[in-house]
N, C-alpha and C positions, 0 to 999 in steps of 0.2 A: 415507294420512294427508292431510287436509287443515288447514292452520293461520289462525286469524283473527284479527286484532286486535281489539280493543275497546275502545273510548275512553268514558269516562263523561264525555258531556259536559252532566250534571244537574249542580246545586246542593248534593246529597246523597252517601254512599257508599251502594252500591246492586250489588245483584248480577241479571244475567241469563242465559237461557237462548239457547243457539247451536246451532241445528239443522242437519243436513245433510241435502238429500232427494234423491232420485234419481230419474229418468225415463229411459223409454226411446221415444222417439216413434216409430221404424219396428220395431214388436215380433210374432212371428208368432204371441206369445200375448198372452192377453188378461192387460193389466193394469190396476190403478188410476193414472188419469192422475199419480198424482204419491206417493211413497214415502218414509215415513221412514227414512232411512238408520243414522243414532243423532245425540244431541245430548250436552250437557254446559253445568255451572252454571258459570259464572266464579266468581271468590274474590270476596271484597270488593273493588269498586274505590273510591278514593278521587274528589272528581272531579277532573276534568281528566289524569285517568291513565289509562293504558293497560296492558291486558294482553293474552297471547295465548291464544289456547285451539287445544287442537290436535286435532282430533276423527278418530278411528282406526274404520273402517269395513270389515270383511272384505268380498274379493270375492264370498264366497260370497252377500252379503247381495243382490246382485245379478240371483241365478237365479231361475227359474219352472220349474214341475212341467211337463216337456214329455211328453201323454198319447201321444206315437207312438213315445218310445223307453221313456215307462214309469218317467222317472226327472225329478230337479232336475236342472237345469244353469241353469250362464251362458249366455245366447247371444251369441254375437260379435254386435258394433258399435260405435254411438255411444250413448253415454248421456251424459244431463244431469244435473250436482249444481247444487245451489240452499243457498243459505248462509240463512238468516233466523232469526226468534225464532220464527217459526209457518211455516204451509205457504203463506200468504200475502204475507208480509211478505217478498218478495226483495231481498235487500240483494248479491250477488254470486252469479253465474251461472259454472260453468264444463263445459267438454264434456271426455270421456273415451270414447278405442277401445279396445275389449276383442277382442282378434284370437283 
């Protein structure tokens, strides 16, 4: 689980999306540089207010079809999560060992 604040600090009440992506940068398969992990709408914020959103992401989501044992797995490391409204848009960066 990872949780994020969100502040509207528009004019308007206004809802957004908050994405979480995943990377694995020493991977011994091949992946897409960068992965949606899941995302989630916020409620209506008012502005100047804040809410959180809590975005719930199985490990599984994590694995790759490894073709030498024939199956999905997770493979142990480091992976990188990415917070933003797109895969672009990095607004917090955090790293995770998967042992």
């Amino acid at each position: 689980n990872v949780s994020v604040s969100v502040v509207n600090t528009g004019a308007m009440s206004s809802k957004t999306v908050v994405a979480l992506y995943y990377s694995k940068p020493l991977s011994s398969f091949v992946r897409y540089h960068k992965m949606l992990g899941t995302f989630a709408k916020t409620p209506l914020i008012k502005p100047g207010d804040t809410t959180t959103v809590t975005l719930t992401m199985p490990i599984t989501k994590l694995s790759a079809f490894d073709t030498k044992r024939g199956e999905q797995r997770v493979e142990p490391g480091a992976y990188t999560l990415t917070i933003g409204q797109d895969s672009v848009d990095v607004l917090g960066t955090l790293s995770i060992v998967v042992g």
